[in-house]
C-alpha positions in Angstrom: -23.2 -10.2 7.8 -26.0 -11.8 9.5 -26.4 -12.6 12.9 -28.6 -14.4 15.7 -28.7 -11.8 18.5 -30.2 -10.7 22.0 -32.2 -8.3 22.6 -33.9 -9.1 26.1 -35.9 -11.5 27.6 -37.8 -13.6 24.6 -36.3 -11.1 21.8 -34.0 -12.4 19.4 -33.8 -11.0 15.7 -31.9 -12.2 13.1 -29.4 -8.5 12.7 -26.8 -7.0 9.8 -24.0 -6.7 11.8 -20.3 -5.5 10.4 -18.4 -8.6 9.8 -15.7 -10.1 12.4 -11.9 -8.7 11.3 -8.6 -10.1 13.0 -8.1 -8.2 15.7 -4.7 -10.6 17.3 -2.2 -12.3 15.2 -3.7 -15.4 16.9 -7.1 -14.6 15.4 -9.0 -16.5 12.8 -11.9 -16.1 10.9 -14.3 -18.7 10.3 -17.1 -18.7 7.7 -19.9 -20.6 9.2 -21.4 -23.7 7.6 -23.3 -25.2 10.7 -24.4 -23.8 13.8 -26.4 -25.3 16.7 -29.0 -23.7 19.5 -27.4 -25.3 22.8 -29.7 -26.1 25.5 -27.3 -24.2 27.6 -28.7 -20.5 25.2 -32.2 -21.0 26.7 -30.4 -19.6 29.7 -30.1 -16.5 27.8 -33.0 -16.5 25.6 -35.2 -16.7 29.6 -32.8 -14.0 30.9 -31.4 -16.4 33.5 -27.5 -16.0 32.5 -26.6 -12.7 33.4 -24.7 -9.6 31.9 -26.4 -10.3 28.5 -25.9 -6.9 26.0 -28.3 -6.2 23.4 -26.9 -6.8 20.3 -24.6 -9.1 21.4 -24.4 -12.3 19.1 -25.6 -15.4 20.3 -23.9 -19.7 19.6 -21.3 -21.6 20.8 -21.6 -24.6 19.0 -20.7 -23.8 15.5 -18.1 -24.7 12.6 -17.0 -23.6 9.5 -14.4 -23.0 6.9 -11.4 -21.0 7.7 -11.2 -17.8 5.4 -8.4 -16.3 7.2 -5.8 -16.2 9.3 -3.5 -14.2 11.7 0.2 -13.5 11.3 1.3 -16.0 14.0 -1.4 -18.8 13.0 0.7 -21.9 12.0 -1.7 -24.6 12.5 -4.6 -23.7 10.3 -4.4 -22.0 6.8 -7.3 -20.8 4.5 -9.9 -23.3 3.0 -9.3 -25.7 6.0 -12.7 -27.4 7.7 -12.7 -26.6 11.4 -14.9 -27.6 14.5 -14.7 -24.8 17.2 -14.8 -25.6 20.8 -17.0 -23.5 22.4 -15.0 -22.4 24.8 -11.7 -20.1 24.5 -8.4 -21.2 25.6 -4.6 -20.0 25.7 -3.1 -23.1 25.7 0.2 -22.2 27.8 -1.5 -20.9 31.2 -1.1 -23.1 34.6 -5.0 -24.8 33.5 -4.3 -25.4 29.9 -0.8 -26.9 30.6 -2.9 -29.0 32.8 -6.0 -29.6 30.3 -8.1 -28.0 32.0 -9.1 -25.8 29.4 -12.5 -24.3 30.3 -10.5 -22.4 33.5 -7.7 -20.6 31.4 -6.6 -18.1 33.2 -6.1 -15.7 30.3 -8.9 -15.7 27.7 -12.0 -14.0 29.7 -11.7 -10.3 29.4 -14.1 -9.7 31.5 -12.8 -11.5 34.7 -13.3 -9.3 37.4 -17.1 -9.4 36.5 -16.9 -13.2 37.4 -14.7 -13.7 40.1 -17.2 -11.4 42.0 -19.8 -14.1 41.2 -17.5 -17.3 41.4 -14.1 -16.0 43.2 -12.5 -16.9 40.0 -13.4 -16.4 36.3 -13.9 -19.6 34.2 -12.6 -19.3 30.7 -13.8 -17.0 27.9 -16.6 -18.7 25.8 -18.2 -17.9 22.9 -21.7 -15.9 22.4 -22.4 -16.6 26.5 -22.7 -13.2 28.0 -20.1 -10.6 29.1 -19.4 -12.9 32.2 -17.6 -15.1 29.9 -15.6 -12.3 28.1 -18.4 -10.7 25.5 -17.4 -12.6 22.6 -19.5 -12.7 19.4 -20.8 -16.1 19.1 -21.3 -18.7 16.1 -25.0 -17.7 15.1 -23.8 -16.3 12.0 -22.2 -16.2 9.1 -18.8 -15.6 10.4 -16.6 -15.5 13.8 -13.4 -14.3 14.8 -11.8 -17.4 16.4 -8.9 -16.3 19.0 -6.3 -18.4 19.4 -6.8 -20.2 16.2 -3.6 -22.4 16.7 -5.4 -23.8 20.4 -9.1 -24.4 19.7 -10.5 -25.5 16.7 -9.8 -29.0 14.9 -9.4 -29.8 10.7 -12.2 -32.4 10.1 -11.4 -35.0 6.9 -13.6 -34.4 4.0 -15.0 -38.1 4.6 -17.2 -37.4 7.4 -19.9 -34.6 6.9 -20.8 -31.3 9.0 -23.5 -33.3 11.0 -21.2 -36.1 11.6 -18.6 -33.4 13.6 -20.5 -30.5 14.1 -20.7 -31.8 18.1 -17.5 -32.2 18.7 -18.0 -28.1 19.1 -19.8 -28.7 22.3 -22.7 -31.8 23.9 -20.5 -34.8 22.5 -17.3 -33.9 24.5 -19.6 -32.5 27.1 -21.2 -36.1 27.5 -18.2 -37.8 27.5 -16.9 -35.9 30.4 -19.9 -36.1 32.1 -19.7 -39.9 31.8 -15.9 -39.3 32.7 -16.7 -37.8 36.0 -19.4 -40.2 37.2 -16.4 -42.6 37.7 -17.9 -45.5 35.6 -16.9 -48.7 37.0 -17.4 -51.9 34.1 -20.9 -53.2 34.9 -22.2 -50.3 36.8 -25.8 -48.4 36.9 -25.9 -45.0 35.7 -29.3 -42.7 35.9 -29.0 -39.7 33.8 -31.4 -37.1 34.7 -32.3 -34.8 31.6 -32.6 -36.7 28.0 -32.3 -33.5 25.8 -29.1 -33.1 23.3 -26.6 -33.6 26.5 -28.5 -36.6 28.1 -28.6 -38.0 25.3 -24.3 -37.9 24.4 -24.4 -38.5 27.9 -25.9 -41.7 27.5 -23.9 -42.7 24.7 -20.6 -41.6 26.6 -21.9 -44.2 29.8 -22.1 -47.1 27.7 -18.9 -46.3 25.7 -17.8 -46.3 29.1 -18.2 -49.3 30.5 -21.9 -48.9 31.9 -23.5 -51.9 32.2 -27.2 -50.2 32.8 -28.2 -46.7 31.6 -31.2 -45.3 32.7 -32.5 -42.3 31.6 -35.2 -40.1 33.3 -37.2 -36.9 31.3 -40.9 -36.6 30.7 -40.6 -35.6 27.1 -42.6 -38.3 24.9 -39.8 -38.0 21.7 -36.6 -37.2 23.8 -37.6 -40.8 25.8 -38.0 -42.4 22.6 -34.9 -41.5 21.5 -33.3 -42.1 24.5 -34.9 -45.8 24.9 -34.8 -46.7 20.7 -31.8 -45.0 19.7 -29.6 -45.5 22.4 -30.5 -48.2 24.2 -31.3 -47.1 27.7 -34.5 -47.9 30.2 -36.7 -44.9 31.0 -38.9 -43.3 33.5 -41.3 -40.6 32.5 -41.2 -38.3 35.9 -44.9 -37.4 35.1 -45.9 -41.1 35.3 -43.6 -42.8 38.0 -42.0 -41.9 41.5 -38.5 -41.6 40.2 -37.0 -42.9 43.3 -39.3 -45.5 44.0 -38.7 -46.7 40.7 -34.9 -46.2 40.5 -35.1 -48.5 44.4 -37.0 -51.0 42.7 -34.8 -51.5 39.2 -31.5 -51.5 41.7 -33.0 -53.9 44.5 -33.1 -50.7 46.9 -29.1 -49.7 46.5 -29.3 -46.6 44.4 -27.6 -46.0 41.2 -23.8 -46.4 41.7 -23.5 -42.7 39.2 -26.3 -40.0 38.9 -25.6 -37.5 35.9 -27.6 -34.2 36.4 -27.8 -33.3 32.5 -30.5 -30.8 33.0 -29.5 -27.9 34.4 -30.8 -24.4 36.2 -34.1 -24.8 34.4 -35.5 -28.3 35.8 -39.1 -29.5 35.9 -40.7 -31.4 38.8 -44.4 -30.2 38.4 -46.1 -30.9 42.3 -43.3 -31.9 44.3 -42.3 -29.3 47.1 -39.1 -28.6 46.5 -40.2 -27.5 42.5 -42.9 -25.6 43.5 -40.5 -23.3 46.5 -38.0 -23.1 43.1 -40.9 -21.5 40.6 -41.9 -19.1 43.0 -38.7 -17.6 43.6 -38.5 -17.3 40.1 -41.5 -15.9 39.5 -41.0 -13.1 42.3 -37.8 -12.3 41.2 -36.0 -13.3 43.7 -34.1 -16.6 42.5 -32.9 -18.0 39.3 -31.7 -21.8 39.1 -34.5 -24.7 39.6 -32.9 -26.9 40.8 -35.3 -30.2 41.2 -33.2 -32.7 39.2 -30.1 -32.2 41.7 -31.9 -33.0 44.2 -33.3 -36.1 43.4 -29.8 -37.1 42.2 -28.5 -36.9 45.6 -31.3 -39.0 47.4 -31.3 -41.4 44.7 -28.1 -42.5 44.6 -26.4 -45.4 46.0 -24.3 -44.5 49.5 -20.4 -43.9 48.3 -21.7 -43.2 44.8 -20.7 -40.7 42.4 -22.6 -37.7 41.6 -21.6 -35.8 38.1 -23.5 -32.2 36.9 -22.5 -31.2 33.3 -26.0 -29.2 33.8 -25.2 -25.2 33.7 -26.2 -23.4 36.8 -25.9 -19.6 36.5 -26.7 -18.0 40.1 -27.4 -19.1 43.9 -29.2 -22.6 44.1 -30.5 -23.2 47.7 -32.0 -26.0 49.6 -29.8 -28.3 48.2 -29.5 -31.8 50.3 -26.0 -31.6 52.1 -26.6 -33.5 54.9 -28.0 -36.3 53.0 -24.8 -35.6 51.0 -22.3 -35.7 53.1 -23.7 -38.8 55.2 -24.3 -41.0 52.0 -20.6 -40.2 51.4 -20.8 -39.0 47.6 -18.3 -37.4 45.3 -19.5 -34.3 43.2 -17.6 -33.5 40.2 -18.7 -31.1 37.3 -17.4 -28.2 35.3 -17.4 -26.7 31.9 -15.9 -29.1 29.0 -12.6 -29.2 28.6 -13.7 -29.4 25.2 -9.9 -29.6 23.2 -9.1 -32.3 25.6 -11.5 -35.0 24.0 -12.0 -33.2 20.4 -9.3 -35.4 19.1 -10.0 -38.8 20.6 -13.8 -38.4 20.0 -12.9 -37.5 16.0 -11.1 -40.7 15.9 -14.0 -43.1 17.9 -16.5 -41.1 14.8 -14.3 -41.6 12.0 -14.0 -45.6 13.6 -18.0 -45.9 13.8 -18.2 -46.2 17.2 -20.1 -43.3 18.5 -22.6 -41.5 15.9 -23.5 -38.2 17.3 -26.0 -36.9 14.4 -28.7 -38.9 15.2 -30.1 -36.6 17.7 -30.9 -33.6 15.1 -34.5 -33.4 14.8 -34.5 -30.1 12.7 -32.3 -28.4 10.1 -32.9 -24.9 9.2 -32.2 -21.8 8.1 -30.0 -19.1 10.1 -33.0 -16.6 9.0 -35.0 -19.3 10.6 -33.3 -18.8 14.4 -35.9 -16.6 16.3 -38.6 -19.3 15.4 -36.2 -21.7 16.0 -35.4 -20.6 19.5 -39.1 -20.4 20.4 -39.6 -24.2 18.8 -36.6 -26.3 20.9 -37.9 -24.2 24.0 -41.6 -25.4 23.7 -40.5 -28.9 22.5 -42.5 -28.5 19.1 -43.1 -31.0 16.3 -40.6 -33.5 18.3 -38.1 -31.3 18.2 -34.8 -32.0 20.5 -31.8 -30.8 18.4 -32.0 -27.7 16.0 -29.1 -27.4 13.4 -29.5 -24.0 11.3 -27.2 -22.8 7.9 -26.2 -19.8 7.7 
């Protein structure tokens, strides 16, 4: 079959690669009809995310049609229309009794590896580096889905691939972003980031309760989205003083939630802080930028809440704690818990009340991926969310 894979720093090739067999009675396989580049693989595409093997297949936001199954698979049989979370889960350890699902205990092979990082391992995921367990990911034409009976969800033949394809990943990542800002009915919510997951974010907040959503990138077409398609006030950090502006729009209070939906790889052209971050990366020396964090914490109201869906891979410093702990914030964050809100979120699409589509900007071919890699990481031709066919 064909697959998107990584070969170093900037190198991916589309590959022939032997096709995925079941390897557990729990197994699936999964022929691909859509698959999506996450923000979250320009992590690995820059080298940033670490114990990357060449060859090793890249996606994690991907569905399909079930070709077959496992001897112990009862909830899914062959021809079925499945959305895959993108992360791996049990289902009957301590976290997944407890839905907390992106920390099963017992689905990341290569746990030792992490907890040397992290002091624990987070859940296996798919196509995210042998951190995460070394699975082959969903850039392809097929996958071997463990725990088949756990993860993935049948879709009804009335709503189309790009209608659920994001149930896979950014639209239950938004929602529990939104989820952990603690939303209170009539609030103000800044969302830092206004890519694929800023923008679910944003239309989490106001499915939420939000009563203001404002929404902070420098990216011409990802503002206009943000601002024409779903309704939220913008700042353009090139243009305006983010925290002057976010004092002024909130009477000098703060936001009462700041959403970090950016990630290890934050702009901030001029400011210190930015400038300290980009040198350590360039010397080799540092990995995570972390600029939007930062002006999350100061900008937000005292006692507010403080939520970061945005992947960080290594050892951040000079992050504000004093200014932290003496505004009196919460911090929550985490990978999804993606089969906790795959269901409910089906049901809000299927009602017409969240539309998730809307923020695919390109649709190409699998045999299209290296180029489409390189053209969602330079912002091309408007481009903010790639969808490829195998």
């Amino acid at each position: 079959m064909k697959a998107l894979c990584w070969h170093g720093r900037f190198n991916i090739t589309v590959d022939n690669v032997p096709d995925p067999v079941i390897q557990e009675p729990t197994d699936a396989i999964i022929q691909v009809t859509r698959t999506a580049i996450c923000g979250s693989d320009l992590h690995l595409l820059d080298s940033y995310m670490l114990e990357m093997e060449r060859g090793d297949i890249l996606g994690h936001e991907f569905m399909g049609i079930v070709v077959e199954t496992g001897s112990a698979v009862t909830k899914l049989k062959k021809g079925d229309r499945v959305v895959v979370p993108f992360n791996i889960s049990c289902g009957s350890c301590f976290f997944c009794d407890l839905k907390l699902f992106s920390c099963c205990d017992t689905t990341n092979p290569d746990a030792d590896k992490a907890a040397k990082m992290m002091g624990h391992a987070p859940a296996g995921l798919f196509g995210y580096s042998h951190l995460t367990g070394g699975y082959a990911g969903g850039q392809a034409e097929f996958v071997r889905v463990p725990h088949a009976d756990v993860g993935p969800i049948k879709v009804p033949d009335s709503l189309t691939d790009d209608q659920v394809l994001f149930l896979s990943d950014i639209l239950p990542t938004g929602w529990m972003a939104a989820e952990n800002a603690n939303i209170q009915p009539g609030d103000t919510v800044a969302i830092w980031g206004c890519g694929p997951v800023g923008q679910m974010t944003i239309k989490s907040a106001w499915a939420q309760g939000a009563g203001r959503v404002i929404a902070i990138d420098r990216v011409p077409e990802r503002l206009a989205m943000a601002r024409d398609i779903n309704k939220a006030e913008i700042i353009n950090f090139d243009e305006q003083d983010v925290y002057e502006v976010l004092m002024e729009m909130t009477k000098g209070r703060g936001p009462d939630s700041v959403i970090d939906a950016v990630g290890g790889e934050a702009h901030g052209w001029g400011s210190p802080d930015a400038v300290y971050d980009r040198v350590k990366n360039l010397m080799g020396v540092g990995t995570d930028r972390v600029h939007a964090l930062r002006q999350a914490i100061y900008c937000c109201r005292k006692a507010g809440s403080v939520s970061m869906p945005g992947v960080y891979v290594g050892f951040p410093d000079k992050i504000p704690l004093g200014a932290f702990m003496n505004k009196g914030l919460t911090l929550k964050t985490g990978q999804t818990h993606t089969q906790r809100y795959m269901g409910p979120l089906l049901k809000m699409i299927e009602d017409g009340k969240i539309v998730a589509e809307d923020v695919i900007t390109h649709r190409l071919k699998l045999s299209d991926g290296p180029e489409a890699y390189k053209l969602f990481k330079e912002k091309k031709d408007g481009c903010i969310k790639v969808v490829m066919t195998p």
